[in-house]
C-alpha positions in Angstrom: 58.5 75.8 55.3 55.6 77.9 56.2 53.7 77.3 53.5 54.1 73.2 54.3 52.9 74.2 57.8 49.9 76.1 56.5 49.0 73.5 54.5 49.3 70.6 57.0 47.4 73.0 59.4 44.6 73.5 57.0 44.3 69.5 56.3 43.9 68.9 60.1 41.2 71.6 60.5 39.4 69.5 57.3 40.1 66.5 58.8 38.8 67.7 62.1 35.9 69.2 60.5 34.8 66.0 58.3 35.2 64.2 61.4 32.5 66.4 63.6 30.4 66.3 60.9 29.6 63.0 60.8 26.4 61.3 62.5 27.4 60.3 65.7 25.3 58.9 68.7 25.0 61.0 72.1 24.1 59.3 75.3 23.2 62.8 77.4 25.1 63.4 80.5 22.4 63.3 83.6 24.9 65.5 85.7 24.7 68.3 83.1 21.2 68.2 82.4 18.2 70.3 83.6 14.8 70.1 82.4 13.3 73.2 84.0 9.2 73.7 84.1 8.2 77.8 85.5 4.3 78.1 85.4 2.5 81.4 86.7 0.9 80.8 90.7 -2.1 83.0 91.0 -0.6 86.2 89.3 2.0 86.2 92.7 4.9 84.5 91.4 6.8 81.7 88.7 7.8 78.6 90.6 10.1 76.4 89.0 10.9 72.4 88.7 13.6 70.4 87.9 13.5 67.4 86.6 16.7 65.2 87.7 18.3 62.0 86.8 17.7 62.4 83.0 18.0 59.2 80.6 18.0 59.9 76.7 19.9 59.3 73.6 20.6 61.9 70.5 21.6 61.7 67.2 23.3 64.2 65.9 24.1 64.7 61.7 25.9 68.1 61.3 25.5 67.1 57.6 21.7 66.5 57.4 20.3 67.5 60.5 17.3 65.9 59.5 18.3 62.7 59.8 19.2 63.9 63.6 16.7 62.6 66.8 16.3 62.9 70.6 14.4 60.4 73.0 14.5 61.2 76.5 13.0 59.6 79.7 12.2 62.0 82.8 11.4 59.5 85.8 9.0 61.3 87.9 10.8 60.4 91.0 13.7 62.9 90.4 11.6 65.7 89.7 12.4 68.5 92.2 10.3 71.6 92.9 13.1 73.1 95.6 10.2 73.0 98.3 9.5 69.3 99.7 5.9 69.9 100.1 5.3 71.1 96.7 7.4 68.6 95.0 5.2 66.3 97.0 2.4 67.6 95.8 3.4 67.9 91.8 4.1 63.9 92.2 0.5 63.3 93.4 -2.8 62.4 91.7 -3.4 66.2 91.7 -0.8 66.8 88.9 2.1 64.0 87.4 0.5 60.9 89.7 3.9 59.5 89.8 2.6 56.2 91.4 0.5 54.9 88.4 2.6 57.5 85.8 6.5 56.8 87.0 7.8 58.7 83.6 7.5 60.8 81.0 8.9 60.9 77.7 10.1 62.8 74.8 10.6 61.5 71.5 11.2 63.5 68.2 9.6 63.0 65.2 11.1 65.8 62.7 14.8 68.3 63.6 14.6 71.0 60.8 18.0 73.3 60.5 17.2 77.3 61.0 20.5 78.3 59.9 23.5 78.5 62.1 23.3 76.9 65.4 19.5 77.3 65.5 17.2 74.1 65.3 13.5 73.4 65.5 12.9 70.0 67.0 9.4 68.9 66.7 8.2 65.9 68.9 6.0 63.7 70.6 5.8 64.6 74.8 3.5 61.9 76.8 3.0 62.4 80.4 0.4 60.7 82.2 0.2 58.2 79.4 -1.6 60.9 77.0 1.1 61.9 73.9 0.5 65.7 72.5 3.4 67.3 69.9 5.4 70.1 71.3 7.8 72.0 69.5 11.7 73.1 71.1 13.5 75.6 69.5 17.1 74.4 70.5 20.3 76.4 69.8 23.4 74.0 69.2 26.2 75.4 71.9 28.9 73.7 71.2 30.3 70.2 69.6 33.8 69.1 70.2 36.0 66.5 72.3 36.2 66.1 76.2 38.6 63.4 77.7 38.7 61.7 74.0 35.5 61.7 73.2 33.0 63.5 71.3 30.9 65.6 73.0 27.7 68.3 72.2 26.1 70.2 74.3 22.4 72.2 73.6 20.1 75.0 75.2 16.3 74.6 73.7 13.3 76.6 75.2 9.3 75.5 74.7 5.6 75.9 76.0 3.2 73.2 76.6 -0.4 73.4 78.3 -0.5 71.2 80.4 -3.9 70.5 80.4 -3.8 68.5 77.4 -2.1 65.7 79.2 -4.8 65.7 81.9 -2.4 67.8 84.8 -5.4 70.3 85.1 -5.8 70.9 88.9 -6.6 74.6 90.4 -6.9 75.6 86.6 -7.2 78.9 85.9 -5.9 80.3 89.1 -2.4 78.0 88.2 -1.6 78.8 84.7 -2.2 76.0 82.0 0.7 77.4 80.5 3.9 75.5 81.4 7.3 77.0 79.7 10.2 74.5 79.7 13.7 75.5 79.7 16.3 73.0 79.0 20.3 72.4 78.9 21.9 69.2 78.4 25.2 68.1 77.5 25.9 64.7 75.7 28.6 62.4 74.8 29.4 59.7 72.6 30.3 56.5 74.7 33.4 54.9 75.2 33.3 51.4 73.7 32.9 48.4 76.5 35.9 47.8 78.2 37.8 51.0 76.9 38.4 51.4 80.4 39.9 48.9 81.1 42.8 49.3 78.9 
């Protein structure tokens, strides 16, 4: 009898295991995401930004990672510097112009596999409609099942100058080094009208 049980037990955990592997599509979760920006202020101190009310879509192949992607949307209206007058100022003409620029956007081009939960994603980041690559290195926290349905969730870290995409006001004294920090959860979605039933 135990041996039965071990053996059911272990075909679940394959089951289970052929199941997460598979290449699913991740709608991320806007309530669970931060897209954080820390730049240096005149030697004094490392403000940060958040940018809220995240839209994007991953695809995920445990199997082949390099068949995964990412494409995000950051509308510039949600970005959030913590202080009103400075997040009024980062949405002017002197930095994003979120009146003529209302977005920016993310959208891979290659996700290599470092071994383990380590990834290098590799992709195309236009802001102020000029595109420049930036690399993430993004660690894989966790992938499972939340209310049903599949879920992942991902930490990735990068640096971009951001006077390549013409954001170059009260350069040198405000670093042209930007580092982003980001965490985002995502899930698969339900099918329409699964709530419903």
């Amino acid at each position: 009898m135990m041996i039965r049980t071990r053996i059911a037990l272990a075909s679940l955990l394959l089951v289970a295991g052929f199941a997460q592997a598979k290449q699913a599509t991740y709608k991320l979760d806007p309530n669970h995401t931060m897209v954080v920006a820390s730049w240096d202020h005149f030697g004094y101190s490392h403000p940060v930004a958040n940018f809220l009310n995240v839209d994007g879509t991953l695809v995920y192949d445990a199997d082949n990672v390099a068949n995964s992607s990412v494409t995000v949307t950051l509308p510039l209206s949600g970005l959030d510097a913590m202080v009103p007058k400075l997040t009024a100022h980062l949405q002017s003409p002197d930095f994003f112009d979120m009146a003529k620029y209302p977005t920016a956007t993310f959208k891979s081009t290659k996700v290599e596999s470092l071994g383990g939960n380590k990834l290098k994603v590799t992709g195309d980041l236009t802001i102020r409609d000029k595109t420049n690559p930036v690399v993430l290195e993004v660690t894989l926290n966790k992938a499972g099942e939340s209310r049903g349905q599949p879920k992942i969730g991902f930490d990735a870290t990068g640096t971009i100058q951001r006077s390549a995409f013409g954001v170059d006001a009260m350069l040198p004294n405000i670093a042209d080094a930007v580092q982003l920090r980001i965490t985002t959860e995502a899930s698969v979605p339900k099918p329409e009208g699964a709530e419903a039933k």
